[in-house]
C-alpha positions in Angstrom: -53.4 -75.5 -9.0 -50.3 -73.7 -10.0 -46.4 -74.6 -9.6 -44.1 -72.5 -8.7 -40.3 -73.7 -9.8 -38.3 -76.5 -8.2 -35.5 -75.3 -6.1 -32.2 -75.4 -7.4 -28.9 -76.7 -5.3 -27.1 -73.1 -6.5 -30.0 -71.5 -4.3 -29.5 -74.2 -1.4 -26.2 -73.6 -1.4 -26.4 -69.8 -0.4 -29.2 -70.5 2.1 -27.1 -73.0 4.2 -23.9 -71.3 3.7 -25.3 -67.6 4.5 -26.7 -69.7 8.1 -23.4 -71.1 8.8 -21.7 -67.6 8.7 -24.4 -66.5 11.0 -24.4 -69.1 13.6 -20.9 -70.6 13.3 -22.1 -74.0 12.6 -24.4 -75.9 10.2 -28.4 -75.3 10.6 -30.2 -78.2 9.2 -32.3 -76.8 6.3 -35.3 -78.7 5.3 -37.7 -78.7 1.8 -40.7 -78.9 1.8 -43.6 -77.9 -0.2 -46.7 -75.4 0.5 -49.8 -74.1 -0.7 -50.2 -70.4 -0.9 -51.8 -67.8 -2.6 -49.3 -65.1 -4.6 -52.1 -62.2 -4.7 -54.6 -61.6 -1.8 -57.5 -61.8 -4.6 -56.2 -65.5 -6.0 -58.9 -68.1 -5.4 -56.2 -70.6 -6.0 -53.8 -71.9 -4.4 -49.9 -72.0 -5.7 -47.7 -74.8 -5.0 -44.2 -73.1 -3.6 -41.4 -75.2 -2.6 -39.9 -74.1 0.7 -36.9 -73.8 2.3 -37.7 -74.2 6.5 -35.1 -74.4 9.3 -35.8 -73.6 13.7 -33.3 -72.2 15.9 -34.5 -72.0 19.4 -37.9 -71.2 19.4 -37.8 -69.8 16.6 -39.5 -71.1 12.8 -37.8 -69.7 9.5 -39.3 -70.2 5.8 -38.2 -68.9 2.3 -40.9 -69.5 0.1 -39.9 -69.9 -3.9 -42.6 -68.4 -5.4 -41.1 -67.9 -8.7 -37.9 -67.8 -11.1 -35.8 -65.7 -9.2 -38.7 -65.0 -6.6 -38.8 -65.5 -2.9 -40.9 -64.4 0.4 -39.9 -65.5 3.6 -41.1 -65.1 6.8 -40.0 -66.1 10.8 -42.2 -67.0 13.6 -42.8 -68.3 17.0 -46.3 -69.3 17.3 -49.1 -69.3 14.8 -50.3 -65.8 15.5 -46.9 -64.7 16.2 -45.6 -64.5 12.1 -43.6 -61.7 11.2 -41.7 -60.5 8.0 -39.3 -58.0 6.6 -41.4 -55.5 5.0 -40.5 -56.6 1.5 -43.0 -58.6 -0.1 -40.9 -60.1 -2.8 -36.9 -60.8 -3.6 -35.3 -61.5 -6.7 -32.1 -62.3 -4.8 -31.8 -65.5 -2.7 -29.0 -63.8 -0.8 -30.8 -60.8 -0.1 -33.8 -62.5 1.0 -32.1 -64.4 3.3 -29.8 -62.0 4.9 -33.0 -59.6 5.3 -34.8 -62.4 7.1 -31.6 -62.9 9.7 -31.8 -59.5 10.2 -35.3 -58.7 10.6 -35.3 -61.6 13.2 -32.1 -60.6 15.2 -33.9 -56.8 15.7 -36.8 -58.7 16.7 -35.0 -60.2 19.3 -33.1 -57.3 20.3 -36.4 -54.9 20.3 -38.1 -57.9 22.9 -35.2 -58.2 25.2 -35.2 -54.1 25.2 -31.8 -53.2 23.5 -33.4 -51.7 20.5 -36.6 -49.6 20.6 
């Protein structure tokens, strides 16, 4: 099995600090570790370290999948997993803001304020 890179406290940083902008007060942000595979046709699993926080009902994950490389991903229930269209970042910042934002549309679409 594979390992993707640890995660840095530079990239920690930006996570918890782009939440606490966004929700006006600390998110606890936890790190964990999970077992993915980077390519549909990988038999083999990859070690990523993870970034994971809830708000509401709500599940968040950044997935560090490389140097400089992120996936993330928000969901409710297990069959209820949604992303934002990009398969990759190479910005922690960006990956994160997109997530916050793909989520609050989410929201917005399900209460009917966006179609």
């Amino acid at each position: 099995m594979q390992a993707a890179p640890d995660i840095s406290d530079s990239e920690t940083w930006v996570i918890r600090t782009t939440l606490r902008e966004r929700y006006k007060e600390e998110v606890e942000v936890q790190i964990a570790d999970s077992e993915i595979r980077l390519h549909p046709s990988d038999r083999e699993v990859t070690q990523c370290p993870v970034w994971y926080w809830q708000r509401g009902d709500c599940h968040f994950v950044i997935f560090k999948t490389g140097t400089r490389r992120y996936r993330c991903q928000f969901f409710y229930r297990a069959y209820q997993q949604y992303g934002t269209g990009v398969k990759e970042y190479t910005d922690i910042t960006e990956c994160v803001v997109s997530l916050l934002q793909a989520q609050a549309d989410h929201e917005a679409r399900e209460r009917g304020d966006l179609k």
